[in-house]
N, C-alpha and C positions, 0 to 999 in steps of 0.2 A: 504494500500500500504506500504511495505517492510521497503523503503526506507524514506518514509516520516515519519515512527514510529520513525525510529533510529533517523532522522533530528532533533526531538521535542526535544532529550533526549539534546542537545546543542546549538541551533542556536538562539541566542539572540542578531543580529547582529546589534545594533541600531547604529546611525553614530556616535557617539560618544565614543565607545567602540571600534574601528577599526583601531586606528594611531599607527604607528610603532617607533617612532622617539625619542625614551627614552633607549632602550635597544638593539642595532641592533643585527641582526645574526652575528656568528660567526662560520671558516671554523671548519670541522669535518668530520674527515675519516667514511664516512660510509661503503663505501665498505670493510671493514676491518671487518664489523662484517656477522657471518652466517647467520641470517634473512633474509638482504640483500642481501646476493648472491641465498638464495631460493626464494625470491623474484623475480630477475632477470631472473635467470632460469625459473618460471614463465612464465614471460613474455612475454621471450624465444620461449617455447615451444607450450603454448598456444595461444598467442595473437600473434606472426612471428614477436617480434623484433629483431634488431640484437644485439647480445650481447656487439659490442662495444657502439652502439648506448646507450644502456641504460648503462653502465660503464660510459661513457663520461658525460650524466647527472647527476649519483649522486655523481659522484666523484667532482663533482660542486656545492653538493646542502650542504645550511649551518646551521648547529642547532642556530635554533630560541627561545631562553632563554624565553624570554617574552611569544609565546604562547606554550609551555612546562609547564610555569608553572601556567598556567590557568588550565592545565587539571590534577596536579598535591595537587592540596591544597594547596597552597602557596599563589596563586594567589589572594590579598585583594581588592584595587583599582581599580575601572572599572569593577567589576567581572559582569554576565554575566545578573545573575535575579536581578539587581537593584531594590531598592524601589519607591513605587509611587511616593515620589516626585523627586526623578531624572527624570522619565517618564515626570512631566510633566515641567520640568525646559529645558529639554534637546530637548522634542517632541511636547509637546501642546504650546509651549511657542508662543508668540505672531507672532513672524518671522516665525517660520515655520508653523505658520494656513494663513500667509499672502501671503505664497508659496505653500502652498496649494489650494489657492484660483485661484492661477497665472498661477498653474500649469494646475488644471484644464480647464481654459481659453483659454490656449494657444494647448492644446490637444483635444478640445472639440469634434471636429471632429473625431476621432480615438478611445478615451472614450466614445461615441454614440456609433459606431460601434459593439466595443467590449460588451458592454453594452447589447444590438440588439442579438447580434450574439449567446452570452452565457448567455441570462438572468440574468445578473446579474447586482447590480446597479454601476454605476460609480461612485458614491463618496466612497463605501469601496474600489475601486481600488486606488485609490489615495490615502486612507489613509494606504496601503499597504506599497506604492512606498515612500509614507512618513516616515513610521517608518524603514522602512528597509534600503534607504538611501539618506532621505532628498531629493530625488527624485533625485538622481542621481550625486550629491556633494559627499556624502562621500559610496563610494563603498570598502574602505580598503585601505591599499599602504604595505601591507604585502606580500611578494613574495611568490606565493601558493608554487611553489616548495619547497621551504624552510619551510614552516608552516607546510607541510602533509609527509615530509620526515621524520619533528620531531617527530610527533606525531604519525608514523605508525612507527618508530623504536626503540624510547625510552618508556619505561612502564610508561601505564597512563591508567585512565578507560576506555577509548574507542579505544583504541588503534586497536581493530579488524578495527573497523570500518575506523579509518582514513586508517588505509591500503589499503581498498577496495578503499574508495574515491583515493589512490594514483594509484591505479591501473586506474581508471577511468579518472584520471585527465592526464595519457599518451596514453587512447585512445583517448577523447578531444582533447588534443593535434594532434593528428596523422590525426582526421577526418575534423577538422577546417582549419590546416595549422598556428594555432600559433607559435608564439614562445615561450616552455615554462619558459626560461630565465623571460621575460617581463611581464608576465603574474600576475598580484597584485589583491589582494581582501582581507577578513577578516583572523587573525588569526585563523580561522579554515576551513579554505580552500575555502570560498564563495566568489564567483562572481559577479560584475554587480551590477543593481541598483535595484535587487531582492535577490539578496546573495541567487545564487545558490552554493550548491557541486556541484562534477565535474558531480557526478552518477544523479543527479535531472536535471542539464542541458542536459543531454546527451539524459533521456525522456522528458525534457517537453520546453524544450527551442526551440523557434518557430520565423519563420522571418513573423511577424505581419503585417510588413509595404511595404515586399514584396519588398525587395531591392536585396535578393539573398543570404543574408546571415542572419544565427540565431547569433545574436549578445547578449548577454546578458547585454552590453553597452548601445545596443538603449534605449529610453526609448518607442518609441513604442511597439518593440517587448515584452517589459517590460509589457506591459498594457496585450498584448495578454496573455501575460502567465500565470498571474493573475486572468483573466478574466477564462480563462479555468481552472485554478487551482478550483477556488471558484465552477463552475457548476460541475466538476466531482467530489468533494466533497458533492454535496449533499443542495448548496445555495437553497433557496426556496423565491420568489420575493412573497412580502406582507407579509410579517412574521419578526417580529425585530429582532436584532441580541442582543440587548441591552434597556433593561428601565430603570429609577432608580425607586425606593418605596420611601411608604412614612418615613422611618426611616429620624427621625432629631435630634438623639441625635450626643454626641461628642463621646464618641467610642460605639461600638455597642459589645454586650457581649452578642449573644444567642446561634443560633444553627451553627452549622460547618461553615462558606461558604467556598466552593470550587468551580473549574472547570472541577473534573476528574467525578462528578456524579450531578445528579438530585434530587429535591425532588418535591412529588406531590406539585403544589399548595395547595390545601386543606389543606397539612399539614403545609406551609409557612405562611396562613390565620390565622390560630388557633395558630402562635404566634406571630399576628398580624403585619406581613410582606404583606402588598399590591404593585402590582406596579400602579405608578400615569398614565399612558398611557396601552394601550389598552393593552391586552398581553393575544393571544386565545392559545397559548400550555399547554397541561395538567399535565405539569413538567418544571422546570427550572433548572437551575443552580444558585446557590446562591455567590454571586461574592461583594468583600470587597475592597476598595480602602482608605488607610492611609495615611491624610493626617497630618499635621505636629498639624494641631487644632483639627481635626474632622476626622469620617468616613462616608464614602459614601456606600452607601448598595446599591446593583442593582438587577437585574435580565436578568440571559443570557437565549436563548432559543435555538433551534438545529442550527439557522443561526449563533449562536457565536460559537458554536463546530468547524463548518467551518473554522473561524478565526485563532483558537488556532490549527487547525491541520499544521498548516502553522508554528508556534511555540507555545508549550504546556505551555504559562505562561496567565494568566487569564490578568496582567497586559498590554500584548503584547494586547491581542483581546478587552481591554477598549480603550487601546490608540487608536488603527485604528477605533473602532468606534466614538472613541469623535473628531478624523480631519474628519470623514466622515461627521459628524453631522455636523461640522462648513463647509464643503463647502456644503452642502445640504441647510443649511439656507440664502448663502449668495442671493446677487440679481440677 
């Protein structure tokens, strides 16, 4: 899917990487520049807005320094593929496995369901909701207009793209009945306590809980979305997403490990990489975790592809497995 390729190449939207309140926006004539009035045209012509309509918004919308230059190379602090031990200071850390625990509990009914409906198990759903945004606490306070104006008008490497999501984020708008004034999530354009773009909620965003609206706020609808995300991906129930091996050294120096390919077991065997739990796939992913003393050597299998297709970082698809595993054990 299209869109969820593009999504991989950026969305690292952990809650802590999301706050605005260091650098705010500041105003900027956009409509002054030609992009944007072929853009508006656009809009215009193909989608039937009216042309004051869309003048009156960006002539309101204001360059966001801070996420400019995340997508520019400047940006050091918070950047976006942190190291494993941020991951686990920030997301395994004790409070939010305790909230995971909670969150579960208090959902159970809903995560059954979802669970049921799309085969899929319910604690990687929560450890989705976990990483993405502490289940619903930190969804961003960044003003999408302002985020996706910057970055679809000023040069940056994806600049195609946030375009496309700003075109989407004022159909969004037009089909929901927002306000796009009010409307906040991550610096780069994500929503909700799934940190959707505008273009991902627009396919996959769904009223779970049957209240009448597709909310990317609810956190039930949240579960639903997840839960279907993970089965039209290709989830497979009885199959791990994660093992670790027996490697116990303090760093590990052998062969690649990555997430973007596989190697046979057999060839993993012969350099005496085992995993400690059962693991029937005839290929894996060889997957590395650094810690500040030691490394951790695992093995992913197709149910961890799942994971990372959601965000293409190895560290993303350990994290959701290691809260999955802690509410799976608890009582």
């Amino acid at each position: 899917m299209r869109f969820f390729k593009l999504l991989l190449l950026f969305v690292s939207l952990n809650y802590f990487l999301i706050a605005n309140d260091d650098r705010p926006p500041i105003d900027h004539d956009f409509l002054a520049k030609k992009e944007v009035q072929s853009f508006i045209d656009m809009m215009v012509q193909k989608h039937h807005f009216k042309r004051s309509y869309m003048e009156s918004i960006l002539q309101n919308a204001k360059l966001d320094r801070d996420t400019l230059d995340r997508y520019t190379g400047r940006y050091v602090e918070g950047t976006t593929n942190g190291p494993w031990e941020r991951y686990k200071a920030h997301v395994l850390d004790p409070l939010t496995l305790q909230k995971a625990k909670e969150f579960k509990n208090q959902y159970a009914g809903t995560l059954t369901r979802a669970s049921r409906e799309f085969d899929v198990p319910s604690e990687y759903i929560v450890g989705f909701i976990g990483v993405e945004s502490k289940f619903g606490e930190y969804a961003g306070d960044y003003r999408i207009l302002d985020a996706l104006a910057t970055l679809a008008f000023h040069p940056n490497r994806m600049q195609g793209f946030f375009k496309s999501e700003l075109k989407h984020l004022f159909l969004m708008v037009r089909e929901q009945g927002y306000d796009i004034f009010r409307l906040q999530g991550s610096f780069a354009g994500a929503i909700g306590c799934v940190q959707q773009v505008p273009s991902v909620y627009r396919t996959f965003g769904m009223d779970y809980n049957k209240d009448g609206k597709k909310d990317p706020w609810d956190l039930e609808d949240c579960i639903g979305i997840i839960a279907r995300f993970m089965h039209q991906n290709g989830w497979r129930n009885g199959l791990p997403a994660v093992v670790k091996t027996n490697f116990a050294g303090k760093r590990y120096y052998g062969i690649r490990p990555t997430h973007r390919y596989t190697y046979p077991i057999k060839i993993l065997q012969k350099q005496g990489i085992y995993p400690i739990e059962p693991f029937r796939e005839p290929n894996a992913y060889l997957l590395l975790t650094r810690n500040a003393t030691h490394d951790d050597l695992w093995l992913g299998g197709s149910n961890f592809r799942v994971l990372t297709r959601y965000n293409n970082a190895a560290t993303y698809g350990i994290a959701i497995h290691l809260i999955a595993e802690s509410v799976k054990q608890q009582p």
